[in-house]
C-alpha positions as a Markdown table, in Angstrom:
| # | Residue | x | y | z |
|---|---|---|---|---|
| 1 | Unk | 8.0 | 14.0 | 15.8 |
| 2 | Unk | 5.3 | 15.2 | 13.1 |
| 3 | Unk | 2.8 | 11.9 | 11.8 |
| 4 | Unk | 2.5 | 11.6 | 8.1 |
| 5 | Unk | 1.3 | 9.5 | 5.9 |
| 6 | Unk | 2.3 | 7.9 | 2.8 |
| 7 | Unk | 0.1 | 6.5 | -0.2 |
| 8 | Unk | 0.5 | 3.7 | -2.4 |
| 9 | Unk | -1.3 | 1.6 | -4.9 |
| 10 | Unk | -1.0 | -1.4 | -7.4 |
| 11 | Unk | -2.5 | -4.3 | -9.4 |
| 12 | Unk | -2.9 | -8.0 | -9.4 |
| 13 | Unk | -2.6 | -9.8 | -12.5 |
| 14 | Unk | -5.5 | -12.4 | -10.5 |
| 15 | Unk | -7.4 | -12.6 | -7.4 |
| 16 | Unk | -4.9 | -15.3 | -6.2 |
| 17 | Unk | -3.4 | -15.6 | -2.8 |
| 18 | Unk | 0.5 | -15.7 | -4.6 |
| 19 | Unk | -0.7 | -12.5 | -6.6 |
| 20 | Unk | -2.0 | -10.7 | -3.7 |
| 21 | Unk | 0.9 | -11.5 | -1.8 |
| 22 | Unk | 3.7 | -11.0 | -3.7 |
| 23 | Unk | 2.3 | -7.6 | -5.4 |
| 24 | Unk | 1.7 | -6.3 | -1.9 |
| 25 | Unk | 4.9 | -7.2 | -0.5 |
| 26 | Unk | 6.6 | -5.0 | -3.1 |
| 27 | Unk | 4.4 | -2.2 | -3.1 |
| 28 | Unk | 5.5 | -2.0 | 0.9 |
| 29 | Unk | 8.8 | -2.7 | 0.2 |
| 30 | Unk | 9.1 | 0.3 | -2.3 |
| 31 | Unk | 7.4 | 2.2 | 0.1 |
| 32 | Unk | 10.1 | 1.5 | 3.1 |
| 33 | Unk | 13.3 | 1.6 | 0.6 |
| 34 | Unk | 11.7 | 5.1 | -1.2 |
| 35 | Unk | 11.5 | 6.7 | 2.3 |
| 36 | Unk | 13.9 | 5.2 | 4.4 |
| 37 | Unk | 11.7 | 3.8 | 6.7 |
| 38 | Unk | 12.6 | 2.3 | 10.0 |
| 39 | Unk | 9.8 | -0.5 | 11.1 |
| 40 | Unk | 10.1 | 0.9 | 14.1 |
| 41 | Unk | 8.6 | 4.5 | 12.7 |
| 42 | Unk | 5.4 | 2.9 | 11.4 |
| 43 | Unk | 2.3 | 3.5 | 13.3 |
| 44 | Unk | -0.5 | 1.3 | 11.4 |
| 45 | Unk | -1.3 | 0.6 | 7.5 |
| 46 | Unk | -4.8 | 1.1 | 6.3 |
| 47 | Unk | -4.8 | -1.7 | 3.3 |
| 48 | Unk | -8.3 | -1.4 | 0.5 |
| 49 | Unk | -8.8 | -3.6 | -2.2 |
| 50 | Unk | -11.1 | -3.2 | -4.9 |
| 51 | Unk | -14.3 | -5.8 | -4.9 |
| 52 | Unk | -13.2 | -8.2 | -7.4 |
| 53 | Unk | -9.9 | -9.0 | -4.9 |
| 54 | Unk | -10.8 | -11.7 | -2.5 |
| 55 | Unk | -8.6 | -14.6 | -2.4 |
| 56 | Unk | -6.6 | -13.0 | 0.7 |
| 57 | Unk | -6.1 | -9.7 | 2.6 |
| 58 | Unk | -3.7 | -7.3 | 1.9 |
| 59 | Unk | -2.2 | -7.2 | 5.5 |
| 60 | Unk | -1.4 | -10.9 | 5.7 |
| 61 | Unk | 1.6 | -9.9 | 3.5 |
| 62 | Unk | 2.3 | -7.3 | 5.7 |
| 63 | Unk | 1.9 | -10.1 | 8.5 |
| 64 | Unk | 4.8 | -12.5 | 6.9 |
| 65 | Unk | 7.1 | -9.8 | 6.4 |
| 66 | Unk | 7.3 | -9.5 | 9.9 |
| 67 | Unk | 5.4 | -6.4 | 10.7 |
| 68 | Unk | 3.8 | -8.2 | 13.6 |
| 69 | Unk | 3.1 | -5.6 | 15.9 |
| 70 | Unk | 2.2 | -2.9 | 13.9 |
| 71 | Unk | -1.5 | -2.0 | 13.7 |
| 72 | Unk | -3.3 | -3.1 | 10.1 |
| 73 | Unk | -6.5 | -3.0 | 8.6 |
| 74 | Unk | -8.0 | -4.1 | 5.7 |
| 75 | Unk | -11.4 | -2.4 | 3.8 |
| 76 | Unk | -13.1 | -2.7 | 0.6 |
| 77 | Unk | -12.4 | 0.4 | -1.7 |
| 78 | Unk | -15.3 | 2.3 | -3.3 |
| 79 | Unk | -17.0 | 0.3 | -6.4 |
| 80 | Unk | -17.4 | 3.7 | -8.8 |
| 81 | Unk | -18.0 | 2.6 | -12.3 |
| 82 | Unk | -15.1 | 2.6 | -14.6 |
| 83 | Unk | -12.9 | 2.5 | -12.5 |
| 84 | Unk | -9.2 | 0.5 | -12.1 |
| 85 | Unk | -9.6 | -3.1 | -11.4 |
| 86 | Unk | -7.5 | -5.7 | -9.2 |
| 87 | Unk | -5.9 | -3.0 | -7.1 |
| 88 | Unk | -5.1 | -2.8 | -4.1 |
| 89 | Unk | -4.6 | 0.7 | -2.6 |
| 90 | Unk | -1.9 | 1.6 | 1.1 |
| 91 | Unk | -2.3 | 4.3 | 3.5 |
| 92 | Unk | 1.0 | 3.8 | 6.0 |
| 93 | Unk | 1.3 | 6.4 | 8.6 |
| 94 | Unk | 4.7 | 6.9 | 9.8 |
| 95 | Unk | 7.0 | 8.8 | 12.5 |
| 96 | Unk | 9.0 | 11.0 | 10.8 |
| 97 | Unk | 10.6 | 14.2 | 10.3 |
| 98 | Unk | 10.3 | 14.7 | 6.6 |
| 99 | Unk | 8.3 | 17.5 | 5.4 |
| 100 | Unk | 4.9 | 16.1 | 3.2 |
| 101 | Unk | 6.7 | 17.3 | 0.4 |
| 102 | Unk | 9.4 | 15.2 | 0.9 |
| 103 | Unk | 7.6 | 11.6 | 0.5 |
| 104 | Unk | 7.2 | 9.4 | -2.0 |
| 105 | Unk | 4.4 | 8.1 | -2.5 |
| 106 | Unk | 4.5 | 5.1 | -4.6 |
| 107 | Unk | 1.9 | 3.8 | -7.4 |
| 108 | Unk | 2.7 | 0.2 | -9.3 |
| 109 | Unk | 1.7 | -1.5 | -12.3 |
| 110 | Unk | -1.4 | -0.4 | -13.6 |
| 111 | Unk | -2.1 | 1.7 | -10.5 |
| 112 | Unk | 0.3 | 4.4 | -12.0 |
| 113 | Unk | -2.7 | 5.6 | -13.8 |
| 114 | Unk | -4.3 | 7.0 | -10.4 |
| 115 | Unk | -1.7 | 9.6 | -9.7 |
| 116 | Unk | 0.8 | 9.7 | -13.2 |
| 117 | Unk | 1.5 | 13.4 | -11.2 |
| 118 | Unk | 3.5 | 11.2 | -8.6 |
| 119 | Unk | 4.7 | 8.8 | -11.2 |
| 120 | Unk | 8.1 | 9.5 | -12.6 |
């Protein structure tokens, strides 16, 4: 079965620990319910966050929603000038046998300015 990955972004409001968490959380959820995605088919989730989000990583959300033994990391994201604040960005690689051009990759809130060619 081919490996393929599937991107993702959004925002927080504020570098909380209940915006971090809850904005994650739903930007895997979409992810899953968009592509049908079986835990079981998920081979490890490279979380970044932008500088200015601290308050708590990215993959602890990951961690309460039970993906326990799923490979995670979390990195800072490029600081370029100008650009998007308070996101946080996903790269989940998954078993599957869906084609690239068959995923959807899936950009919240603000974040929908980084790709508005994925964004319906």
């Amino acid at each position: 079965m081919p490996v393929r990955a599937i991107r993702g972004a959004t925002t927080v409001e504020k570098n909380s620990v209940e915006d971090i968490m809850h904005e994650t959380k739903k930007l895997l959820m979409e992810i899953v319910q968009a592509n049908n995605i079986n835990k079981d088919d998920i081979i490890s989730v490279i979380f970044s966050a932008t500088k200015d989000i601290n308050a708590a990583f990215p993959a602890t959300a990951a961690r309460e929603m039970g993906w326990t033994d799923i490979p995670l990391m979390c990195t800072n994201e490029m600081d370029v000038p100008g650009s998007l604040e308070k996101c946080i960005r996903v790269m989940m690689h998954i078993n599957t046998d869906k084609l690239n051009s068959q995923l959807k990759h899936i950009y919240l809130k603000e974040a929908r300015k980084l790709r508005p060619d994925l964004v319906k």
